[in-house]
Legacy VTK file of the C-alpha trace (Angstrom):
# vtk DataFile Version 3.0
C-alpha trace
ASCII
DATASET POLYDATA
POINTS 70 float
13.432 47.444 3.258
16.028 47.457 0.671
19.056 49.934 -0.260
18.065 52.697 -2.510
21.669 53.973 -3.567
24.871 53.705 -1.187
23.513 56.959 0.886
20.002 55.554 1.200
18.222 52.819 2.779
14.743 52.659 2.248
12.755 51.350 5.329
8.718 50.137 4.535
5.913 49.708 6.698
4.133 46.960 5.033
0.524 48.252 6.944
0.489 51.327 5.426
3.475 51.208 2.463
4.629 54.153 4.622
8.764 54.431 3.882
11.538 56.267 5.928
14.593 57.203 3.671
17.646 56.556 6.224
21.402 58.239 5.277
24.063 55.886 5.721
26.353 56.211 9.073
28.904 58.685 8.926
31.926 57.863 6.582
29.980 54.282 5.466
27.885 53.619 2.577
24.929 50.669 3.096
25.388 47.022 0.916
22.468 45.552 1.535
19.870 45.633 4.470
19.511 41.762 5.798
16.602 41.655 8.666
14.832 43.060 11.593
15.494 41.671 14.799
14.035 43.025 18.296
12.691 46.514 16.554
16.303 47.104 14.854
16.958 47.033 11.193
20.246 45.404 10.877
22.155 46.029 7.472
26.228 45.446 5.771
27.793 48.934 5.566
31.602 49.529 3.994
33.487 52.443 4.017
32.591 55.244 1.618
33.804 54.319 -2.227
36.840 55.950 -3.271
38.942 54.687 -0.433
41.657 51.897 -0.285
40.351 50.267 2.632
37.395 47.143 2.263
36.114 46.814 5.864
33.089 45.780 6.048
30.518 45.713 8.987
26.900 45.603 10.352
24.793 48.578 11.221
22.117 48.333 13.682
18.983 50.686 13.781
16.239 50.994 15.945
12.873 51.253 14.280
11.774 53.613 16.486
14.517 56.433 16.115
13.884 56.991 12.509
10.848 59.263 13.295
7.253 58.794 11.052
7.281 57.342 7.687
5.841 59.689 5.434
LINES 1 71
70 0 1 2 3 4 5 6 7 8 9 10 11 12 13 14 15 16 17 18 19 20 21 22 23 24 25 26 27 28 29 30 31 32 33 34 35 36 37 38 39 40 41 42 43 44 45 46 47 48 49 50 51 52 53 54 55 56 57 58 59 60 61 62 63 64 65 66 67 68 69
């Protein structure tokens, strides 16, 4: 897995090379994805550039919510 842009993280099945594009949370933008633990990607998000505020914190998403990897 690794961040495509600040919107996107890209998520790959290393069987297949399958990939899932996944939008950043509402209002956040991703850093940098860090591991998967228990089925969940876990990656740093920060609040959308352009603001004033630098709070930083860790989404967690399950592997098998983001649908088929195309």
């Amino acid at each position: 897995m690794y961040r495509v842009s600040s919107n996107t993280l890209r998520a790959i099945r290393l069987a297949d090379g399958k990939h899932l594009d996944v939008p950043a949370p509402a209002g956040f933008g991703w850093i940098s994805p860090f591991g998967v633990v228990d089925g969940e990607i876990w990656a740093q998000i920060h609040l959308v550039p352009g603001t004033d505020a630098n709070v930083y914190s860790v989404a967690r998403l399950p592997i098998s919510a983001l649908g088929q990897p195309q």
